[in-house]
C-alpha positions as CSV (number, residue, x, y, z in Angstrom):
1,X,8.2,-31.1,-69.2
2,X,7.7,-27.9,-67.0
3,X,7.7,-27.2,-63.9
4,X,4.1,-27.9,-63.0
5,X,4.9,-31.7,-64.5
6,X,7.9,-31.6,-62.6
7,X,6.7,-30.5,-59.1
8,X,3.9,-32.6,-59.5
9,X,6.7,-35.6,-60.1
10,X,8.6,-34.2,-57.4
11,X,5.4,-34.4,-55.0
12,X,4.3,-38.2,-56.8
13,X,7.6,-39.7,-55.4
14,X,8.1,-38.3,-52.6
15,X,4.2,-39.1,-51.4
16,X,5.3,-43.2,-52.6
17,X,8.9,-42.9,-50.2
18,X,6.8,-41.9,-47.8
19,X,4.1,-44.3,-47.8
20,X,6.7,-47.1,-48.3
21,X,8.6,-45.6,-45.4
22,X,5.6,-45.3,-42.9
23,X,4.6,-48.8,-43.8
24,X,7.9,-50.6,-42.4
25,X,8.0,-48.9,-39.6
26,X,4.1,-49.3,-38.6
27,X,4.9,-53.3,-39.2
28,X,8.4,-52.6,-37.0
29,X,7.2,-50.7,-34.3
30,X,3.2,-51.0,-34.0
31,X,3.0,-54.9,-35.2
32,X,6.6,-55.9,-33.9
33,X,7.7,-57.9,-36.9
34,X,11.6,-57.6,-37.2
35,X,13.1,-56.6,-40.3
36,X,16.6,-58.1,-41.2
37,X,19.9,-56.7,-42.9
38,X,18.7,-55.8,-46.4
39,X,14.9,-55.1,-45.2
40,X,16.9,-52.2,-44.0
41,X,18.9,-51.7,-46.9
42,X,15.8,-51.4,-48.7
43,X,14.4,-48.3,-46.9
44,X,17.9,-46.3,-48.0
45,X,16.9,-45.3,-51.1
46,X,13.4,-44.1,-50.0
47,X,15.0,-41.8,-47.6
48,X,17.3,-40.1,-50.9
49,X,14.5,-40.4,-52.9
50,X,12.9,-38.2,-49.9
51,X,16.1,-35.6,-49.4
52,X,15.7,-35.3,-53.2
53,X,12.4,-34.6,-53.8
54,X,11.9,-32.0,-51.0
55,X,15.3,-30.0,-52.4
56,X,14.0,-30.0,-55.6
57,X,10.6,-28.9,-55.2
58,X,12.3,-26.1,-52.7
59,X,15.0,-25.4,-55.7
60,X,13.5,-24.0,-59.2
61,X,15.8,-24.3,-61.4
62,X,16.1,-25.6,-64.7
63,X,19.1,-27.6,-64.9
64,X,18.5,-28.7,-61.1
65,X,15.6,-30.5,-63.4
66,X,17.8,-33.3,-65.5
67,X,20.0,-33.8,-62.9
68,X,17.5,-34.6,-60.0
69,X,15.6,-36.7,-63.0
70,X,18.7,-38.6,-63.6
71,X,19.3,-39.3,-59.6
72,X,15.7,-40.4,-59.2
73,X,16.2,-43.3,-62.2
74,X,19.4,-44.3,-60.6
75,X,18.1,-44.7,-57.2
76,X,15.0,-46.4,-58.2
77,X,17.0,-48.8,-59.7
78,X,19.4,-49.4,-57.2
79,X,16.2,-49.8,-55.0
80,X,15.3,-52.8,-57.6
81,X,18.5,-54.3,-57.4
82,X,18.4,-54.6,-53.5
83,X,14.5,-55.8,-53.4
84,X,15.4,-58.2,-56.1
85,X,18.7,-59.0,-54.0
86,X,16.4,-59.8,-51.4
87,X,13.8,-61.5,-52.6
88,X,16.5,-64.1,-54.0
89,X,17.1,-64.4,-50.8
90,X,14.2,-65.3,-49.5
91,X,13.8,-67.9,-52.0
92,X,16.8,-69.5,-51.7
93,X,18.3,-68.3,-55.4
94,X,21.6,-67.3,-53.6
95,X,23.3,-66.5,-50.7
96,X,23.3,-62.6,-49.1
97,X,26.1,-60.7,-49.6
98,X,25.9,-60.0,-46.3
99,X,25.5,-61.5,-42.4
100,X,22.1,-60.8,-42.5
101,X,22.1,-59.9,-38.8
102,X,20.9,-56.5,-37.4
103,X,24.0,-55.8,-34.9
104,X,27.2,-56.6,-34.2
105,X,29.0,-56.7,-31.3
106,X,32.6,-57.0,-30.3
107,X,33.2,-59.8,-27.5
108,X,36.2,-60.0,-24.7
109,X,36.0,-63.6,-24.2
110,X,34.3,-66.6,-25.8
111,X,31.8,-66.7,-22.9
112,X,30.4,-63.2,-23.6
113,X,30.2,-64.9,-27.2
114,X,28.3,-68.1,-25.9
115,X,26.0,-66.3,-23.9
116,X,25.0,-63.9,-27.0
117,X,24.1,-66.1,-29.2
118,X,22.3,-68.2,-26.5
119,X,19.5,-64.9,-25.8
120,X,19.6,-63.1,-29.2
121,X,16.8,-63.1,-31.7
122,X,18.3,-64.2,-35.6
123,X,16.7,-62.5,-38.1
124,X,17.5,-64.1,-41.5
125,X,17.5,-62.4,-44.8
126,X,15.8,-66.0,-45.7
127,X,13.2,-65.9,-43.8
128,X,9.9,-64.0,-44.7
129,X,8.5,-62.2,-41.7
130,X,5.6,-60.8,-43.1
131,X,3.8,-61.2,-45.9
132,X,0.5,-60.0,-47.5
133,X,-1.8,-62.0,-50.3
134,X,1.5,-64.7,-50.2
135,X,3.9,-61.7,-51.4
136,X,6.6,-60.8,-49.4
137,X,7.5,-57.0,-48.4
138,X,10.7,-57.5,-50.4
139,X,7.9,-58.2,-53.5
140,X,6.4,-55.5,-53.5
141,X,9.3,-53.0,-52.7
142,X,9.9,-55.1,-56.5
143,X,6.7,-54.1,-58.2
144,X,7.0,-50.5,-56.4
145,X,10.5,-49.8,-57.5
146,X,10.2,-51.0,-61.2
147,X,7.3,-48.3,-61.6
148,X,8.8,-45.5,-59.8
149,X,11.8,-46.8,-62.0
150,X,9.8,-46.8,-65.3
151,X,7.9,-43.4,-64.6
152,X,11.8,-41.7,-64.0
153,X,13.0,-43.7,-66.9
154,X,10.4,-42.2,-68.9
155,X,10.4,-38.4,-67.4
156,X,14.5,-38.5,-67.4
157,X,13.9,-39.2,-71.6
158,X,11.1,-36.1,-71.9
159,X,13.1,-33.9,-70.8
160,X,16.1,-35.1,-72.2
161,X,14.6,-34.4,-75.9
């Protein structure tokens, strides 16, 4: 693999975090649909992915090369682990590992406590907020992470040879 191959890699995934990233928040902040817990746990790796990408394509350097190819398969499968996580979730496979609740806060007396959970909005990890052709957003961050995943998996093993 050279560096043409590899900057054009370099620009492939970071165009996808992007995309994926500018999604979410257009259906957080434009559509107001809520995300919970791990919908935000999913965006982490998109933001590395992101860091990575624009270090790399900014460092040319040849051993920078298997070690940023190695980060981008790990990240992109820890990004499959939390969508599949999630999507569990949703469909009542298991429990979260977490609360599943966007904030927490610390409460003086058990009024402050009663009157909290009275006016907040729950989002549940369970619940499916949005979804597009019957697939939820945790779905697709599946399908998008196992090929990002698979095209890493394969570069990381070109260049590895």
């Amino acid at each position: 693999m050279n560096f043409y191959n590899f900057n054009f890699l370099n620009i492939f995934f970071l165009s996808f975090s992007i995309i994926a990233l500018l999604i979410v928040y257009y259906l957080e902040y434009f559509l107001g649909i809520e995300p919970c817990k791990l919908c935000i746990y999913q965006r982490f790796p998109y933001f590395i992915i992101i860091l990575i990408s624009l270090s790399s394509i900014l460092i040319k350097n040849q051993k920078f090369k298997k070690i940023t190819l190695f980060f981008y398969t790990l990240i992109f499968s820890i990004s499959l682990i939390i969508s599949f996580h999630h999507f569990g979730v949703e469909n009542s496979w298991w429990g979260s590992f977490t609360s599943c609740e966007a904030s927490v806060k610390n409460f003086s007396n058990e009024n402050n406590l009663k009157q909290y959970l009275l006016n907040k909005d729950y989002i549940s990890c369970s619940n499916v907020s949005f979804n597009f052709l019957g697939v939820s957003l945790a779905g697709y961050n599946i399908i998008l992470s196992f090929i990002l995943f698979i095209i890493s998996l394969i570069s990381f093993n070109k260049i590895k040879n």
